[in-house]
C-alpha positions in Angstrom: -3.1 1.1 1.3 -4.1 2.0 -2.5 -6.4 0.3 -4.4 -6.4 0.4 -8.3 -9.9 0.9 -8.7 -12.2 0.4 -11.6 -16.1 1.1 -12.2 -18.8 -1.4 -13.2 -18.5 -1.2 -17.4 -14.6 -1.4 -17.1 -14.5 -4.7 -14.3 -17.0 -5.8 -17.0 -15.2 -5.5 -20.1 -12.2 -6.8 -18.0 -13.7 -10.3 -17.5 -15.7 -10.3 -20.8 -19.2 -10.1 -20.1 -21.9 -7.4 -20.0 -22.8 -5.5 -17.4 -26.4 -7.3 -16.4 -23.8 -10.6 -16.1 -21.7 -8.3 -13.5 -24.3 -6.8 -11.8 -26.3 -10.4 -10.9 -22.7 -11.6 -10.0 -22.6 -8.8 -7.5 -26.4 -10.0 -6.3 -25.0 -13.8 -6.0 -22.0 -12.5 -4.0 -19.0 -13.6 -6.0 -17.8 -9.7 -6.2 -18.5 -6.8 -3.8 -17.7 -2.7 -4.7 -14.9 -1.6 -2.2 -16.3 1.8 -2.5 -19.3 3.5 -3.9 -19.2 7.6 -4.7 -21.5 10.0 -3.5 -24.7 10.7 -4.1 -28.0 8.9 -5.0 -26.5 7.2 -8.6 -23.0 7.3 -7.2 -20.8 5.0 -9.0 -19.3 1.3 -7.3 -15.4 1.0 -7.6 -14.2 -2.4 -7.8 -10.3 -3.6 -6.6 -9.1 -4.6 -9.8 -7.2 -7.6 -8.0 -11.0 -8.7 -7.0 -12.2 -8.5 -10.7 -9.1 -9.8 -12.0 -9.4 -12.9 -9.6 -13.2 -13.3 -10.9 -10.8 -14.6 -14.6 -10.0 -17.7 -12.7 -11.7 -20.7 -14.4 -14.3 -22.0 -12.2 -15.1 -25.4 -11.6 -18.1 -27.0 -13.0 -20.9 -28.4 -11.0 -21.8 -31.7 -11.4 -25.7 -31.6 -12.2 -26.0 -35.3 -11.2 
């Protein structure tokens, strides 16, 4: 199966939003890489369907 793969600035600039907002989304779970390259600073690839599905509006919550 192929993926259509993206790094960290492009998934950001995708949804809007800079990278620190990406990389704490990543930390809270709601996006994980499918594949990180090689190597000590290798980069994380994203499935563009994940990043894409991150658009979806998301429902408030209630505070009360």
């Amino acid at each position: 199966m192929a993926f259509n793969l993206v790094g960290t600035t492009e998934a950001a600039e995708r949804l809007g939003v800079e990278r620190s907002t990406f990389f704490r989304w990543m930390q809270l779970g709601r996006i994980k890489p499918v594949m990180k390259l090689p190597g000590a600073t290798g980069a994380l690839l994203f499935d563009i369907a994940d990043v894409d599905a991150l658009r979806e509006p998301v429902e408030p919550v209630d505070a009360a």
